[in-house]
TITOR-726526 format. One record per residue: residue number from 1; residue in one letter; chain; x, y, z of N, C-alpha, C, O in turn. Coordinates in Angstrom, 2 decimals. Last residue first. Layout:
BEGIN
<node NUM; "A"; "A"; <X; Y; Z>; <X; Y; Z>; <X; Y; Z>; <X; Y; Z>>
...
***
This chain:
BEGIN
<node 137; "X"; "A"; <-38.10; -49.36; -139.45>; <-38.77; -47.84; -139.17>; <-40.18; -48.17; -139.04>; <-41.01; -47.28; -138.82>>
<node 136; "X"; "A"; <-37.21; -52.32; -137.03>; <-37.72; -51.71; -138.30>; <-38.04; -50.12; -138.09>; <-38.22; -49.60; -136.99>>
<node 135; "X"; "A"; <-35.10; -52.57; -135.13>; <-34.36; -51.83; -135.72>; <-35.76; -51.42; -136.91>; <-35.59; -50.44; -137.63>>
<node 134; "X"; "A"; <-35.32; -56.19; -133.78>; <-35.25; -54.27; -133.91>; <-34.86; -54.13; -135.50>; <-34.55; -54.85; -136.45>>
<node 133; "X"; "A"; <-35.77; -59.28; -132.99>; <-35.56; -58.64; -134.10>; <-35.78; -57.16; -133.77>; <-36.92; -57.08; -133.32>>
<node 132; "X"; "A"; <-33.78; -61.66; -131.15>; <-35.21; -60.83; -131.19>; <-34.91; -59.75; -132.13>; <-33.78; -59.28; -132.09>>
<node 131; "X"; "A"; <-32.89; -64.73; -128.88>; <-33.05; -63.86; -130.25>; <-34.27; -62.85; -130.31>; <-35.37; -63.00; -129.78>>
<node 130; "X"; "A"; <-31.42; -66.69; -126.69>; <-32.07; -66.35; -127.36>; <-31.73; -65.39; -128.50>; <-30.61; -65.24; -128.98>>
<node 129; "X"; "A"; <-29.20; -67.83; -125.89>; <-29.47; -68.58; -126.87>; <-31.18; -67.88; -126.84>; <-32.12; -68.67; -126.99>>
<node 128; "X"; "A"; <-27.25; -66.01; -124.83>; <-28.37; -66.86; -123.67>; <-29.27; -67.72; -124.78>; <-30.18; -68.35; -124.24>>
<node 127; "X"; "A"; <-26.06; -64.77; -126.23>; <-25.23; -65.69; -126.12>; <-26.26; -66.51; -125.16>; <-25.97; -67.65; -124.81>>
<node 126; "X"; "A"; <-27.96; -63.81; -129.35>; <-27.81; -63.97; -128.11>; <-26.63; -64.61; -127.74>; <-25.98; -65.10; -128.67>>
<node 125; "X"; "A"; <-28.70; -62.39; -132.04>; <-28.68; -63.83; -131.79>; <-27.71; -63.44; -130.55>; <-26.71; -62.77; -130.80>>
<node 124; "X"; "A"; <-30.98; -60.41; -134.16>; <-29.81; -60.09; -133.11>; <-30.19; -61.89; -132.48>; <-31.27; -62.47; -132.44>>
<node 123; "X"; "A"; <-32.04; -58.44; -136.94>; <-32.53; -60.17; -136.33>; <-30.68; -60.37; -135.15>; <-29.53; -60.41; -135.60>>
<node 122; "X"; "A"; <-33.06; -55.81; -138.04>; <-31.86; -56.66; -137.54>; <-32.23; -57.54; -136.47>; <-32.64; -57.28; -135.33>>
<node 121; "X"; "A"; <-34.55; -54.77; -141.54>; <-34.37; -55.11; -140.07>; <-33.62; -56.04; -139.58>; <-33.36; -57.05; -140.24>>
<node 120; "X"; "A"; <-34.76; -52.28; -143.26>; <-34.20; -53.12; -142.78>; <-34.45; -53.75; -141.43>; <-34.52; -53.12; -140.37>>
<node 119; "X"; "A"; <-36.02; -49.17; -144.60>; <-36.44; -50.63; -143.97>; <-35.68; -51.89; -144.38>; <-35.81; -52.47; -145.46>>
<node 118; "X"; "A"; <-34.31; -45.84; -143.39>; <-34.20; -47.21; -144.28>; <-34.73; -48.75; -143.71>; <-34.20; -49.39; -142.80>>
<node 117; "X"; "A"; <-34.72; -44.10; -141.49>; <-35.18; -44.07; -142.43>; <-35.36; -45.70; -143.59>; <-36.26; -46.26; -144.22>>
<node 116; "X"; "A"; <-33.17; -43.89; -139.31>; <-34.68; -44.09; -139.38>; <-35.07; -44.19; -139.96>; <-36.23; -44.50; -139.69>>
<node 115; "X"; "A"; <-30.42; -44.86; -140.86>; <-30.85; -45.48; -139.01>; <-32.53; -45.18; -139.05>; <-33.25; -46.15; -138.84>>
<node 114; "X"; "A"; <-30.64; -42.63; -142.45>; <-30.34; -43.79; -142.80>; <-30.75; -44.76; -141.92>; <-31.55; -45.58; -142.36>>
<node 113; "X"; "A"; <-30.11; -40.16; -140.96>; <-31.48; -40.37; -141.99>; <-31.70; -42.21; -141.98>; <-32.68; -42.84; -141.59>>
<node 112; "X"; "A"; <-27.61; -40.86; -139.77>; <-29.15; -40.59; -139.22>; <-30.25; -40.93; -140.10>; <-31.10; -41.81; -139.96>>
<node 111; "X"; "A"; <-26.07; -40.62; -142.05>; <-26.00; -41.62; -140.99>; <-27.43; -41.81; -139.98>; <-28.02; -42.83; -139.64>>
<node 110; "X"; "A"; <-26.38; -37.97; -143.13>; <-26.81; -39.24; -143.80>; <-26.95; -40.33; -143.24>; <-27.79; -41.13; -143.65>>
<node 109; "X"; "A"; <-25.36; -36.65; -140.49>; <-26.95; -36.27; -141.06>; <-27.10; -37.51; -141.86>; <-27.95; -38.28; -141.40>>
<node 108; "X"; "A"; <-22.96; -37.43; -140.94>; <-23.98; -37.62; -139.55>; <-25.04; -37.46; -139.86>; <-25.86; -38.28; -139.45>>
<node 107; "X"; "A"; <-22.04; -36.51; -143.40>; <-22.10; -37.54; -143.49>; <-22.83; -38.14; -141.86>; <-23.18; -39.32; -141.79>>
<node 106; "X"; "A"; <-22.64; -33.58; -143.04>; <-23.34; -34.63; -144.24>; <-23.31; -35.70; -143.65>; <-24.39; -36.14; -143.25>>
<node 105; "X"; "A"; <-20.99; -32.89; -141.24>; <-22.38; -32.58; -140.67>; <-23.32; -33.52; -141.41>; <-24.32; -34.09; -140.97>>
<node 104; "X"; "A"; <-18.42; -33.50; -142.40>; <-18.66; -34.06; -140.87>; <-20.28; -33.72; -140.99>; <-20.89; -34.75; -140.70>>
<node 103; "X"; "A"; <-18.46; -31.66; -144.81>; <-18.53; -32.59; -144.94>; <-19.00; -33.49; -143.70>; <-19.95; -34.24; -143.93>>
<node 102; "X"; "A"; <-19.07; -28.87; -143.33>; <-20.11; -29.72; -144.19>; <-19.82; -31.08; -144.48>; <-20.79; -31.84; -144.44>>
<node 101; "X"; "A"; <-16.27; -29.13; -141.92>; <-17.20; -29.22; -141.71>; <-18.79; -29.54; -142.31>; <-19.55; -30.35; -141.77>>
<node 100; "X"; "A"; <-14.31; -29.45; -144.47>; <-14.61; -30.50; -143.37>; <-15.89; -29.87; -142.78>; <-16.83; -30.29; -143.45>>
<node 99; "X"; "A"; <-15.51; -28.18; -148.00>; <-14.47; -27.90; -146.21>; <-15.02; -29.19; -145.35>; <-16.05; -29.80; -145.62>>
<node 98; "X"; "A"; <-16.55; -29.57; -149.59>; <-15.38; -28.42; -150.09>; <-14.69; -28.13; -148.97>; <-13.48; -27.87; -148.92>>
<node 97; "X"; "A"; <-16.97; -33.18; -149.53>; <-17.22; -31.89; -149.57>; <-16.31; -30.77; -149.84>; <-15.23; -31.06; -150.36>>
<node 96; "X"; "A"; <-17.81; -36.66; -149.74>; <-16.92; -35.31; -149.59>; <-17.52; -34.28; -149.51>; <-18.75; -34.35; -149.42>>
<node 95; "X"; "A"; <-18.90; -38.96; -147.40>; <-19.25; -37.94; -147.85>; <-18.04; -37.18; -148.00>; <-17.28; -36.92; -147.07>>
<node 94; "X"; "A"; <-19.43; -42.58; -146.61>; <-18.47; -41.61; -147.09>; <-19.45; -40.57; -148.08>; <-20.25; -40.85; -148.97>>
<node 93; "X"; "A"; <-20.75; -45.63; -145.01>; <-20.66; -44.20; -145.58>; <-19.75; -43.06; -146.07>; <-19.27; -42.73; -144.99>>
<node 92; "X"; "A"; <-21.88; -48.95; -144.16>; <-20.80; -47.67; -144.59>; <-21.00; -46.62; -145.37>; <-21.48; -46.80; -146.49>>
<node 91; "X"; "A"; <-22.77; -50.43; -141.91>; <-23.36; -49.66; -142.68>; <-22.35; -48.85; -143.13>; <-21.95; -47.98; -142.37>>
<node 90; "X"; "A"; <-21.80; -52.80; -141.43>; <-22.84; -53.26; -141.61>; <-23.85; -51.72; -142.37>; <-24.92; -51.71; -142.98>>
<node 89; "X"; "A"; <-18.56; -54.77; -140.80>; <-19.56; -53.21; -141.14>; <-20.96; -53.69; -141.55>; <-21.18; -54.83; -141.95>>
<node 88; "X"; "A"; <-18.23; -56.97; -138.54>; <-18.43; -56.80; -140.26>; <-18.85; -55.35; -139.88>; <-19.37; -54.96; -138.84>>
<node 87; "X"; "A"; <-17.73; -57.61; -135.42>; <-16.54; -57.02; -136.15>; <-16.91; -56.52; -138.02>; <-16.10; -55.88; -138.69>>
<node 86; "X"; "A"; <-19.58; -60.62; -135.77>; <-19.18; -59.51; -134.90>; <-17.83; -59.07; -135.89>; <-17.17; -59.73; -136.70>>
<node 85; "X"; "A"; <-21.04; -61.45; -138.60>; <-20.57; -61.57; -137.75>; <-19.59; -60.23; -137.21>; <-19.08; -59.29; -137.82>>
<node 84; "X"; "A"; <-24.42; -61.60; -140.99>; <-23.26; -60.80; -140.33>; <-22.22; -61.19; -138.55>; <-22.82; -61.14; -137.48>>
<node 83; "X"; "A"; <-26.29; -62.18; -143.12>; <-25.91; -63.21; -142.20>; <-24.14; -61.88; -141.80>; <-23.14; -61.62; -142.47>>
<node 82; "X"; "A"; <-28.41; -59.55; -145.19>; <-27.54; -61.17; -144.72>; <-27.18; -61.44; -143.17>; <-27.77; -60.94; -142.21>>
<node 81; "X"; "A"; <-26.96; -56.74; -145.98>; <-28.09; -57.56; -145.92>; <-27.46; -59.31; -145.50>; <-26.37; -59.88; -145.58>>
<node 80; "X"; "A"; <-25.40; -53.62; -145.67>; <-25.51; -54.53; -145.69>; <-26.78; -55.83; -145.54>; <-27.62; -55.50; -144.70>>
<node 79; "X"; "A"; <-25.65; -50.51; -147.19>; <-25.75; -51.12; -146.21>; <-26.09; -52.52; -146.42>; <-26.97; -52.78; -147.23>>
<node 78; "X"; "A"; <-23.39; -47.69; -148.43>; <-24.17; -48.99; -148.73>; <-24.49; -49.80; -146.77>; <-23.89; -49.68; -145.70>>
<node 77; "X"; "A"; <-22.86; -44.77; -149.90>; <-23.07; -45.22; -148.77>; <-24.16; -46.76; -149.22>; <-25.16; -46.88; -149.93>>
<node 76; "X"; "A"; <-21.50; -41.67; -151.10>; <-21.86; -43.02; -151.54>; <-21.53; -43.40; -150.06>; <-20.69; -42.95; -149.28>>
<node 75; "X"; "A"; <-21.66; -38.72; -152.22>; <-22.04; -38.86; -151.48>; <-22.01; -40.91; -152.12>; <-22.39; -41.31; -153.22>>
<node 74; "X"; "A"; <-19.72; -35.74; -153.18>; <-20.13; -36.46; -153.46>; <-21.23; -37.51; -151.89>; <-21.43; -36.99; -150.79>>
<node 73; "X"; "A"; <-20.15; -32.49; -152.61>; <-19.38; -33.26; -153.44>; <-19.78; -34.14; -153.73>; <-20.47; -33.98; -154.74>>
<node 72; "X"; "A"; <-21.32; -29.60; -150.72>; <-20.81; -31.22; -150.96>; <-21.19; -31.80; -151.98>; <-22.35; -31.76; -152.39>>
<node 71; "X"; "A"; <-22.28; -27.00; -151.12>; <-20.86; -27.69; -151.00>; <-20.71; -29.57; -150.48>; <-19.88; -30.31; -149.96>>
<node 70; "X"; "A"; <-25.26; -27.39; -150.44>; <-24.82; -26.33; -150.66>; <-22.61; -27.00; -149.88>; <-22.08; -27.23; -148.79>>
<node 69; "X"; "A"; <-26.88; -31.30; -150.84>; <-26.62; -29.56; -149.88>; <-25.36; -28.63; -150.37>; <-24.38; -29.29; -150.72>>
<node 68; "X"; "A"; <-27.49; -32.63; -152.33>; <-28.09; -31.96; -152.56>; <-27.37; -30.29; -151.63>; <-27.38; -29.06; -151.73>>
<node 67; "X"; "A"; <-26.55; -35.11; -151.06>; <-25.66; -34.95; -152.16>; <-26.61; -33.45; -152.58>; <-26.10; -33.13; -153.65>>
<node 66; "X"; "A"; <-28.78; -35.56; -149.34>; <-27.42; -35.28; -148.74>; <-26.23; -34.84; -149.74>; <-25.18; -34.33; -149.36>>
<node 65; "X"; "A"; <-30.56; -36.30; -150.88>; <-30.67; -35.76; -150.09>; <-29.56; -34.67; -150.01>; <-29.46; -33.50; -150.39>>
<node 64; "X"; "A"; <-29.33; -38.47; -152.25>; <-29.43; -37.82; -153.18>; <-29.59; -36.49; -152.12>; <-28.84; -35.56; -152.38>>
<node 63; "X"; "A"; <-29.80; -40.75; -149.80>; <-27.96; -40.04; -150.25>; <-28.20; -38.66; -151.17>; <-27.41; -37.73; -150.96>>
<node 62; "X"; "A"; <-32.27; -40.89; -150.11>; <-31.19; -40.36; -148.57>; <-30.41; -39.68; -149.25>; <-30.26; -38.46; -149.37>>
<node 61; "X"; "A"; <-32.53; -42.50; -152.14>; <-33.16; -41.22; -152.03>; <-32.53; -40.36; -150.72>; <-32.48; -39.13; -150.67>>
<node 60; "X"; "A"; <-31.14; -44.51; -151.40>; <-30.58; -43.65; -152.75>; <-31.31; -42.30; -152.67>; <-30.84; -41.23; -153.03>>
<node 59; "X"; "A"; <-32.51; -45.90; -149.97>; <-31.20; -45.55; -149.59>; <-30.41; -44.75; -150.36>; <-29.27; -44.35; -150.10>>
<node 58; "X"; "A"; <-34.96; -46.38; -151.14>; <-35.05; -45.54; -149.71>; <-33.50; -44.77; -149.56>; <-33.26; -43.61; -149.22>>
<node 57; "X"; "A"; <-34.25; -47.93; -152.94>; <-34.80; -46.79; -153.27>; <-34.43; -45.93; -152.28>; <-33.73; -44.92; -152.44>>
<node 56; "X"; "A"; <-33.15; -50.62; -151.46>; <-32.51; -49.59; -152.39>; <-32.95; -48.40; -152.57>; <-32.09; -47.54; -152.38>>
<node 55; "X"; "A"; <-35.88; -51.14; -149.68>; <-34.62; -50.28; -149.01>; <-33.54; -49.61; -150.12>; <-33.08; -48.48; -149.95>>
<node 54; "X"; "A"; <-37.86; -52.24; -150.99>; <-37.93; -50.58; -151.55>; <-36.50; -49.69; -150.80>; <-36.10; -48.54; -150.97>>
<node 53; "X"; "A"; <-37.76; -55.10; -150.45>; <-37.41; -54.51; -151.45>; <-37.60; -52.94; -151.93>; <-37.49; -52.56; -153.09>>
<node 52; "X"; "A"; <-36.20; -54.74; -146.64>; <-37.37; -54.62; -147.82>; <-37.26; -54.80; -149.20>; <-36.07; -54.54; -149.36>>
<node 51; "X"; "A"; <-33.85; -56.77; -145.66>; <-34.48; -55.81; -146.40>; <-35.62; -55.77; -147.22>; <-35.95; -56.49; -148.17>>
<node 50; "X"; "A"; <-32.14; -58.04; -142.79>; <-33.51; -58.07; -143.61>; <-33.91; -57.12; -144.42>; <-34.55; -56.31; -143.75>>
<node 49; "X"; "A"; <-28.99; -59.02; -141.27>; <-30.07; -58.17; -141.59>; <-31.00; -58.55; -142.58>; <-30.63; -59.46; -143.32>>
<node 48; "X"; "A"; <-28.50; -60.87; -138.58>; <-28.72; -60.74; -139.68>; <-29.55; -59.66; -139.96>; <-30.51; -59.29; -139.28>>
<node 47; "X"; "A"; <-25.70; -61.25; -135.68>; <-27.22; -60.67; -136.47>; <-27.19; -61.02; -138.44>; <-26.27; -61.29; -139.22>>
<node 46; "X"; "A"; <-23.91; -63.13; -133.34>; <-23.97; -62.51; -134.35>; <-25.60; -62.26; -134.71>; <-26.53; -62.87; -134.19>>
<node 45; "X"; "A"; <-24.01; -62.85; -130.42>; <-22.87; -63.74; -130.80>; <-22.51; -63.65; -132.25>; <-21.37; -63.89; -132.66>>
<node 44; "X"; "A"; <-23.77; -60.83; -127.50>; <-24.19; -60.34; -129.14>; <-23.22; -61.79; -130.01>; <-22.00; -61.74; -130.17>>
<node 43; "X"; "A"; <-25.12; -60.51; -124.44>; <-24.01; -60.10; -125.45>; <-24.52; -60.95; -126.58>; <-25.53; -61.66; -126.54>>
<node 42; "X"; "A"; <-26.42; -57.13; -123.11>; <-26.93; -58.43; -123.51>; <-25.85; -59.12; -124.20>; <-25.28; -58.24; -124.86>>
<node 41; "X"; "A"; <-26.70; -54.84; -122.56>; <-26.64; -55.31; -121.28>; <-26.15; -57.08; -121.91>; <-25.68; -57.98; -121.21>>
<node 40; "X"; "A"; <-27.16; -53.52; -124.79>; <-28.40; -53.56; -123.95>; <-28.14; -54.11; -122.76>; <-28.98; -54.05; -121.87>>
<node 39; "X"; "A"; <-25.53; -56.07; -126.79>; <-26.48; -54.86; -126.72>; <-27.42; -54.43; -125.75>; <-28.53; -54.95; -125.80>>
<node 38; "X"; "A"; <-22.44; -56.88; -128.02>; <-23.06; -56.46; -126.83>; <-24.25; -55.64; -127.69>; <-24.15; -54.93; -128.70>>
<node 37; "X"; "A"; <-20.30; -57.09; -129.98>; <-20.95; -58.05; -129.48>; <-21.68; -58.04; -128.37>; <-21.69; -59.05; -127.66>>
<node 36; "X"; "A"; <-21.03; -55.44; -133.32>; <-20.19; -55.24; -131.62>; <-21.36; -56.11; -130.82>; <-22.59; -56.04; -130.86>>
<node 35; "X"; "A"; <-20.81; -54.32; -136.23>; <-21.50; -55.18; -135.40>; <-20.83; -55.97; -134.34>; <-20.19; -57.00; -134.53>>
<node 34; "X"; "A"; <-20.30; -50.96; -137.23>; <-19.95; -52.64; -137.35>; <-20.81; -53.20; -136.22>; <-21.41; -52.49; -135.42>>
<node 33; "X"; "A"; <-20.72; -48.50; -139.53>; <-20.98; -49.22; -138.59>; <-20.57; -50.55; -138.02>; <-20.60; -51.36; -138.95>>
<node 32; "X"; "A"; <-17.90; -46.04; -140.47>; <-17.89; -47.30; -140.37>; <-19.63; -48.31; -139.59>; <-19.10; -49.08; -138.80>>
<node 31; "X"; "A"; <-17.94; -43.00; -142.48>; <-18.54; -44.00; -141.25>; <-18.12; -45.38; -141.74>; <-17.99; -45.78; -142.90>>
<node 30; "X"; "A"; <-16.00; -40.11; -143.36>; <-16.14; -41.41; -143.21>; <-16.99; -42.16; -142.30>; <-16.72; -41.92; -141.12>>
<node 29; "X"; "A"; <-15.01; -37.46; -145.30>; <-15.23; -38.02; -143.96>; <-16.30; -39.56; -144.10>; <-17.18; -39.78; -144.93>>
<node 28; "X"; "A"; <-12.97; -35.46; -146.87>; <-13.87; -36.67; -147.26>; <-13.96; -37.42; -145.84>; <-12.95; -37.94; -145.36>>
<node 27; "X"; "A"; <-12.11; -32.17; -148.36>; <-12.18; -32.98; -147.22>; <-13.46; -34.18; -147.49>; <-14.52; -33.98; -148.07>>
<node 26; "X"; "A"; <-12.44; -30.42; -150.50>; <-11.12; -30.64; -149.40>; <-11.46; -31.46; -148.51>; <-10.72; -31.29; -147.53>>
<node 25; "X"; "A"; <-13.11; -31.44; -153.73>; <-13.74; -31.51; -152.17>; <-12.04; -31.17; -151.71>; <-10.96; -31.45; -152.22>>
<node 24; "X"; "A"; <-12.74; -31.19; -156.43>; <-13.82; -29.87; -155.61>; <-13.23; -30.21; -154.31>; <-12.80; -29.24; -153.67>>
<node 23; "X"; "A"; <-11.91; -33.83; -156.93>; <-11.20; -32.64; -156.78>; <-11.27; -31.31; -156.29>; <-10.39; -30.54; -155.90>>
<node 22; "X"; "A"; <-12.79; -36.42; -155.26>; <-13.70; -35.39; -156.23>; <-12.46; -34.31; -156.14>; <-12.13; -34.04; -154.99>>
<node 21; "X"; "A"; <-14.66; -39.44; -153.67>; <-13.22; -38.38; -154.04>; <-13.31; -37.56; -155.35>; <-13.85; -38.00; -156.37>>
<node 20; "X"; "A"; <-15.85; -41.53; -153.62>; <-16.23; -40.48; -153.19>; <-15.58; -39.29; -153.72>; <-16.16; -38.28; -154.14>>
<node 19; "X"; "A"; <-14.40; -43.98; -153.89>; <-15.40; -43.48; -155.08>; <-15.81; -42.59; -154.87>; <-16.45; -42.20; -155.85>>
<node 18; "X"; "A"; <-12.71; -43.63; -151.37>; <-11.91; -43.53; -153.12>; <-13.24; -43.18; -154.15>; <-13.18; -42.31; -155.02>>
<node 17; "X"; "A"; <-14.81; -44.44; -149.61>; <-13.84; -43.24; -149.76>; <-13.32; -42.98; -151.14>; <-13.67; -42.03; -151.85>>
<node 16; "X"; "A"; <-15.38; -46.64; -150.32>; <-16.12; -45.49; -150.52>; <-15.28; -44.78; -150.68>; <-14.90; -44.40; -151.79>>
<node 15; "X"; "A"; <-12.74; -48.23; -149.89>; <-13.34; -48.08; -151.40>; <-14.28; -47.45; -151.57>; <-14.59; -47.31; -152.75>>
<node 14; "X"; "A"; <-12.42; -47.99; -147.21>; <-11.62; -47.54; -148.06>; <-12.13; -47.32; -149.56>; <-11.89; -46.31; -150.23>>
<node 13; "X"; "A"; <-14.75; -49.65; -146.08>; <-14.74; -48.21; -146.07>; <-13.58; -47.75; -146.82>; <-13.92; -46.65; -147.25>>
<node 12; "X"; "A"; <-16.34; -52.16; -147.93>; <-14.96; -51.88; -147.50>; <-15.16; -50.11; -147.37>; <-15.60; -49.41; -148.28>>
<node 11; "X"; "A"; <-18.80; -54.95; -147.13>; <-17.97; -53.55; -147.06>; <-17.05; -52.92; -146.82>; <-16.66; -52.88; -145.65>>
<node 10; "X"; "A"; <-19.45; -57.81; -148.28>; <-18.42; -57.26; -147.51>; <-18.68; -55.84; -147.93>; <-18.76; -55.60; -149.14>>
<node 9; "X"; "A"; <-23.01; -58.78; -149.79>; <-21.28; -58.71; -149.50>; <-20.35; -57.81; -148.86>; <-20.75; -56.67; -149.05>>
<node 8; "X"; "A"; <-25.84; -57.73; -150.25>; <-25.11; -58.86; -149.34>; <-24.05; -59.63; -149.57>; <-24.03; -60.86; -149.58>>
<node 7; "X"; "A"; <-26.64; -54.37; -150.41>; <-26.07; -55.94; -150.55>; <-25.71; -56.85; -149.65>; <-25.35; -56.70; -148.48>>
<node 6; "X"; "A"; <-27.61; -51.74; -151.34>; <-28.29; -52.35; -150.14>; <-27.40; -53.87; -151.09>; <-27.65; -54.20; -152.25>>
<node 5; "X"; "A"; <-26.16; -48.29; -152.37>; <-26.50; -49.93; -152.43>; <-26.53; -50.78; -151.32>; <-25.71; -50.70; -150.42>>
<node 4; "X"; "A"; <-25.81; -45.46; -154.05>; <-26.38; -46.13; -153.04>; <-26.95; -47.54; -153.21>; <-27.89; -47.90; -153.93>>
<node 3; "X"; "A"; <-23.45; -42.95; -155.01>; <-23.88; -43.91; -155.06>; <-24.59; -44.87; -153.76>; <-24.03; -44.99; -152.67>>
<node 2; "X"; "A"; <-22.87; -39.42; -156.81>; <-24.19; -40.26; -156.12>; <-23.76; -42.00; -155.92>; <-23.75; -42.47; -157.05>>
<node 1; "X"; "A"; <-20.97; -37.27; -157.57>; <-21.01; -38.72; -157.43>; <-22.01; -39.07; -156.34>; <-21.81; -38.96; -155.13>>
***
């Protein structure tokens, strides 16, 4: 099970998990990102994210990556687009596998790839009523 999607609606880490799930795997490990009201010293009132149109591709080609290594199972992970308030996920992930450890190493490794790899970018809104955009690769 391959799945990868860039949207702009809610993420639920329980419902990776479940599409992840595979009878092969002993073990299914999990990311949450969410959006925490501090950055840098700075605090955080809410962000939006921005996607390319090639971030689907980008984000499917990750996962396929990661769905490629020697005992793991499955692999589905989406990241969010839009208008996001403190506390939303913003990147979720779930990897099974046959033992926990490949699974823990997949799903950090996909988590990574994903952070440099995928063009999005995050438009961050201040409580000093400014703003400033990170995060492109």
């Amino acid at each position: 099970m391959i799945r990868a999607r860039v949207l702009d609606a809610p993420l639920d880490v329980a419902e990776h998990e479940r599409a992840v799930g595979a009878a092969e795997a002993g073990a299914v490990v999990s990311f949450s990102g969410v959006v925490r009201n501090h950055d840098h010293g700075r605090g955080v009132l809410s962000l939006s994210y921005e996607g390319h149109p090639s971030a689907g591709e980008t984000l499917r080609e990750v996962a396929e990556e990661i769905a490629a290594r020697p005992g793991v199972r499955g692999v589905v992970v989406s990241h969010r687009v839009g208008d996001l308030a403190i506390g939303d996920p913003a990147l979720v992930a779930a990897v099974a596998a046959e033992h926990r450890k490949e699974a823990f190493e997949a799903c950090a490794d996909l988590v990574d790839a994903v952070k440099a790899r995928l063009p999005i970018w995050k438009h961050q809104f201040f409580d000093d009523g400014t703003d400033e955009w990170v995060n492109c690769p």
